[in-house]
Structure formats: C-alpha cells, structure tokens
C-alpha positions as CSV (number, residue, x, y, z in Angstrom):
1,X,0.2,-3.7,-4.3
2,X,-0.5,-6.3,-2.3
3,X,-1.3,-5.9,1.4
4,X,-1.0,-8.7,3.8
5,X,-3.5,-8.3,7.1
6,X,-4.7,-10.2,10.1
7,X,-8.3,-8.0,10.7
8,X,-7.9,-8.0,14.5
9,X,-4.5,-6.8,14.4
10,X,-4.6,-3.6,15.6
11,X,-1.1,-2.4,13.8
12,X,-2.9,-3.5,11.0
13,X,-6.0,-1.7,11.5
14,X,-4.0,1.4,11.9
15,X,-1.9,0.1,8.1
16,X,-5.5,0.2,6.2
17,X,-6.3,3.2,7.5
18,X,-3.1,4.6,6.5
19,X,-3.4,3.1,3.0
20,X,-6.8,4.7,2.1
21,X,-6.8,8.2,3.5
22,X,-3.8,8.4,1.4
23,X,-5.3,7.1,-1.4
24,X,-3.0,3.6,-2.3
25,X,-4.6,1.3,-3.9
26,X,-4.3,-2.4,-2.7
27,X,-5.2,-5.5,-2.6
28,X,-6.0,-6.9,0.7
29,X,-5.1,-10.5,2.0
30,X,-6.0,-12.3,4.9
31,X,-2.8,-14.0,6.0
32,X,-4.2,-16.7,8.3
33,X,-6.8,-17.9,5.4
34,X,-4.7,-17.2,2.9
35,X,-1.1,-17.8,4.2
36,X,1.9,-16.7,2.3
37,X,3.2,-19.7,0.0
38,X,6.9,-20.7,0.6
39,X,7.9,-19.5,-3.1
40,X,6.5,-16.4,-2.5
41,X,8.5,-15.9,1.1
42,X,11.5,-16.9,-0.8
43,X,10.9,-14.1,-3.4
44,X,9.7,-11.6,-1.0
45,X,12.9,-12.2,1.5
46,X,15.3,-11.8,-1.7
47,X,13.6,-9.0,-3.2
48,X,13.6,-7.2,0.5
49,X,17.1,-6.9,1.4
50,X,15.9,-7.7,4.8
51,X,17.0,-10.0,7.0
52,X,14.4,-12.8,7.4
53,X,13.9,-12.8,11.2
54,X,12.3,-9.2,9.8
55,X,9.4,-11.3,8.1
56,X,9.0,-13.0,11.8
57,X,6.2,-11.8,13.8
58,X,8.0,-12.3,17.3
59,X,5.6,-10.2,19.4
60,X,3.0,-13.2,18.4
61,X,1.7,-16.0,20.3
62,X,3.0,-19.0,17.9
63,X,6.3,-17.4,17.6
64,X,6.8,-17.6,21.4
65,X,5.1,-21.0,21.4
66,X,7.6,-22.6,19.4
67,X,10.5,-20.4,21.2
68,X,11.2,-19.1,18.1
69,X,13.8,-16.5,19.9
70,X,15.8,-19.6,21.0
71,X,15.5,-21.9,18.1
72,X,15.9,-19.4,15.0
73,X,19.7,-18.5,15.1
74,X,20.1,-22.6,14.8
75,X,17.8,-23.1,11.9
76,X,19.0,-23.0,8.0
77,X,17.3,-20.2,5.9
78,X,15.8,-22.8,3.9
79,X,13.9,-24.4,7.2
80,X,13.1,-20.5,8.4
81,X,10.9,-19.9,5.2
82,X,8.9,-23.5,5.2
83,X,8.4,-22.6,9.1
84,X,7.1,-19.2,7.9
85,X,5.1,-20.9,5.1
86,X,3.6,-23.8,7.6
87,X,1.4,-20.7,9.4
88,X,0.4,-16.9,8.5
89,X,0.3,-15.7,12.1
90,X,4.3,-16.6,12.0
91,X,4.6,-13.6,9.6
92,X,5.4,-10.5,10.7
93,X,2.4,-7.8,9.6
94,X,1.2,-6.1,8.0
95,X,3.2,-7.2,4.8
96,X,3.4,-4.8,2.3
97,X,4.6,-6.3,-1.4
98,X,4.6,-4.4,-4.7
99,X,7.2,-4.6,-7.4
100,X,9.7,-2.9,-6.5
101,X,9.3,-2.9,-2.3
102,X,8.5,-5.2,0.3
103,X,7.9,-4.0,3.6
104,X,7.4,-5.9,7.3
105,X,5.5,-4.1,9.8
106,X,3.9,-0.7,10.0
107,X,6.2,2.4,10.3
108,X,4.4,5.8,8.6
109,X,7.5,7.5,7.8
110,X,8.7,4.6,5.9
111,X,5.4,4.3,4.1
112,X,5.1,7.7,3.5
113,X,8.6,7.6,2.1
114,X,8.4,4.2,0.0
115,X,5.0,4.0,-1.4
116,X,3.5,7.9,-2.2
C-alpha cells in the first residue's frame, strides 16, 4: 500500500497514526519531494470511481492561489491531471493507493471499513 503524506499535515499526522496502531503496512511518500506522476493520477482517478476535484486539495494554499474553485469547472480532465501532476501540495492528502482502493483524504470509518 502506498501512502501519500505531507509531514506537517496534521490530517496526515493523525492518517500514520491511524495506519500503525492498526497494524497496515505501508509505504510512505512524501508528496511535495516526490509528487505524484501524471500517469499515475490518471490511473489512480480511473481506478477510484471518484470524481477528480476529490484528488484536489482545495483547503490548500496553491489551490486558492490559482483560484482553483473558479477555474476548475472550465478546465478539461486532461488539463486537471497535468495541473495536479505540475505540484504535490495540489493533491488532496493523505492519498491512500493499493490495488484494489484509492482513497483521498482521511475519514476513519472509511479506513476502518476499506483497508482492515
């Protein structure tokens, strides 16, 4: 499983925590150093059956920057995911990918339910 993290994130602080006292095994990412590749958006929005403003992380800074809100509902899928793939702190987090589940965001119940 891979799980995708900015460290001073405090949702995702709360998302490790969650992952090791319940003993899943991951493999941690760093998604401003490492930021999520536009083929692996693509395959991770198709596999989700989420709608892709759901990989957006609009409570952040660069996402209200770029007036994201406005500009968005305009903008092709195709130029969503290459915005998405241009910066890691565009993602929505934690980003939680194994085969079979990809999940945005940190919601226990939905964890609890998905990945145990």
């Amino acid at each position: 499983m891979l799980f995708l993290q900015y460290p001073a994130c405090s949702t995702c602080k709360k998302a490790r925590k969650w992952l090791d006292e319940n003993g899943v095994a991951y493999i941690d990412r760093h998604i401003k150093e490492e930021n999520p590749s536009y083929g692996e958006l693509k395959s991770w929005y198709e596999r989700s059956g989420l709608p892709l403003k759901k990989f957006f992380n609009t409570s952040g800074q660069q996402y209200r920057a770029l007036e994201l809100k406005d500009k968005l509902p305009g903008m092709t899928e195709e130029e969503q995911l290459q915005l998405l793939a241009s910066d890691g702190m565009l993602v929505k987090q934690p980003l939680i990918v194994t085969e079979n589940v990809v999940l945005t965001g940190f919601k226990s119940e939905e964890w609890e339910k998905l990945l145990k």
